[in-house]
C-alpha positions as CSV (number, residue, x, y, z in Angstrom):
1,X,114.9,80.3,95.5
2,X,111.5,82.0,94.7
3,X,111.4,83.7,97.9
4,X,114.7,85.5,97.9
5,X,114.3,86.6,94.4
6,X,110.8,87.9,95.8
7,X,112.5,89.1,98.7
8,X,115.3,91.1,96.8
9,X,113.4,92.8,94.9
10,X,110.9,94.2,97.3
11,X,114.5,95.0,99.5
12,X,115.5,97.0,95.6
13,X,112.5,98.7,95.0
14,X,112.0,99.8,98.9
15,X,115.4,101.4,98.9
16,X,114.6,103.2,95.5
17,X,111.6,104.7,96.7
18,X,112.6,105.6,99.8
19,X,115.8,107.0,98.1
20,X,113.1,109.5,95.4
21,X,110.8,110.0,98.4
22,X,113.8,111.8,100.4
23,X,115.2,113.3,96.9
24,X,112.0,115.2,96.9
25,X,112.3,116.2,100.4
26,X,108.8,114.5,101.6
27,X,108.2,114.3,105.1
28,X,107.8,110.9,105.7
29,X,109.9,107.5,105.0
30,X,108.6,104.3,102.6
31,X,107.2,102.1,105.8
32,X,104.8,105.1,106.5
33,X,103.4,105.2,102.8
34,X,101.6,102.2,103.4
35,X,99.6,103.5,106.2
36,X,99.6,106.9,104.4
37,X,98.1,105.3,101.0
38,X,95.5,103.4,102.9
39,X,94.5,106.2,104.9
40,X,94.1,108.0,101.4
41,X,92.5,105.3,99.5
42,X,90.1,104.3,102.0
43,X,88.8,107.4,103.7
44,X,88.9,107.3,107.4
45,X,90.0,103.8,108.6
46,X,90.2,103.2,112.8
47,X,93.9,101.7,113.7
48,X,92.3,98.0,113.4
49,X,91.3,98.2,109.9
50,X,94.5,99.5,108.7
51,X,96.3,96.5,110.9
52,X,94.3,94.4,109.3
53,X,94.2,96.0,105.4
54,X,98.2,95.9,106.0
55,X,99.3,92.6,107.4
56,X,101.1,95.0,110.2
57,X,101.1,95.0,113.7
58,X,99.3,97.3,115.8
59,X,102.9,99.2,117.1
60,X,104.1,99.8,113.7
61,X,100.9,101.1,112.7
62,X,100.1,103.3,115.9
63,X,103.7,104.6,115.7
64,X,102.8,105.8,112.0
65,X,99.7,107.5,113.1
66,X,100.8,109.2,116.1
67,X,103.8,110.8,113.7
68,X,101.4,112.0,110.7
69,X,98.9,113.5,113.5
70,X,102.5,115.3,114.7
71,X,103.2,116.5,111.8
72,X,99.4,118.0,110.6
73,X,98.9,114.8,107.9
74,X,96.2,113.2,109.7
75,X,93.8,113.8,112.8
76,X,92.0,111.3,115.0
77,X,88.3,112.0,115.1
78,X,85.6,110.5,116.9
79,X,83.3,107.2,114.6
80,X,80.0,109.0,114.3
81,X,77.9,105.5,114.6
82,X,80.1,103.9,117.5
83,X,81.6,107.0,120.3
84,X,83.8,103.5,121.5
85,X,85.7,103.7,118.1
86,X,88.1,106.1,116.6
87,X,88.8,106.6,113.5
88,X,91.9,108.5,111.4
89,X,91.5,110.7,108.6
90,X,93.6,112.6,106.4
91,X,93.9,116.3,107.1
92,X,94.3,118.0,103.6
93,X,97.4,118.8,103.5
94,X,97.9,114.7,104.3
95,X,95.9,114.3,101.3
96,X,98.3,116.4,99.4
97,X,101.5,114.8,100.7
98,X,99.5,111.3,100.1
99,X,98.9,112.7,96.1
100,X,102.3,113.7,95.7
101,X,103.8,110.4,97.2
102,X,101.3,108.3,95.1
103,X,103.1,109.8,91.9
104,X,106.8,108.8,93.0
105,X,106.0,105.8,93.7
106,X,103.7,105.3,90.2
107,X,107.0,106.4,88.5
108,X,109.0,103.9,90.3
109,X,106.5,101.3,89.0
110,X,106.7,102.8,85.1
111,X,110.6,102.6,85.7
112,X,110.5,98.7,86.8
113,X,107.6,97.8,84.1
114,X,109.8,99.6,81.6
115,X,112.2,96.6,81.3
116,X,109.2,94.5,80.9
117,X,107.4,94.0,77.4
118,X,103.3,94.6,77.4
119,X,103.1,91.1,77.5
120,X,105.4,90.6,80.1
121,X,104.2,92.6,82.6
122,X,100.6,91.6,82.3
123,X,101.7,87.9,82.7
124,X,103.9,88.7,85.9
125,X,100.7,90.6,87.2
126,X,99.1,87.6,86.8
127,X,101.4,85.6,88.4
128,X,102.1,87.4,91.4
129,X,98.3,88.0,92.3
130,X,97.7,83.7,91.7
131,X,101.2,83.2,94.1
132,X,99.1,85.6,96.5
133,X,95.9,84.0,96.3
134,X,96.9,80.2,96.5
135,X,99.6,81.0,99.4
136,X,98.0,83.6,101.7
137,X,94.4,82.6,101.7
């Protein structure tokens, strides 16, 4: 029972923000935010790190990179320490789209925690990081 209820909501808020994301006429589609967010957050990342700081597999995530380098968001560059390695950076207008994105999907998460006391939402954040930690570690 747990499981769908997790399940529909991810499927609900997924379709909302993909839903604002093409409102606002962004380039790129919810399953690419993911990559597009770590790629942000974490500074260049080679194509392993981001499979592996994703949970996703290596298609879905080389498939994401190959369309932001198409479209100017990001650019493969050589790892200075290892020439073996590669690793993918934001360009800066990725880093712009990757701000901009960021604050749709913050305002989905004000929207959600708005139905939610202060109390609430701090015990369903602690909640759904113990769930994490004692089922996927």
């Amino acid at each position: 029972m747990i499981v769908s209820q997790i399940g529909r909501l991810h499927k609900a808020l997924f379709k909302q923000c993909d839903k604002r994301i093409r409102q606002m006429g962004f380039p790129v589609e919810m399953d690419q935010v993911p990559v597009l967010a770590a790629l942000y957050y974490g500074g260049g990342l080679s194509q392993q790190e981001i499979c592996a700081n994703l949970q996703r597999d290596k298609a879905s995530v080389n498939r994401t990179v190959s369309f932001l380098s198409k479209k100017g968001f990001a650019r493969v560059v050589q790892d200075v320490t290892d020439r073996r390695k590669t690793r993918i950076e934001l360009t800066a207008i990725g880093k712009e789209l990757a701000i901009q994105v960021d604050a749709v999907i913050k305002e989905m998460e004000t929207s959600l925690i708005s139905a939610l006391t202060e109390k609430e939402v701090q015990q369903f954040s602690t909640l759904i990081n113990k769930l994490i930690e004692t089922s996927f570690t």
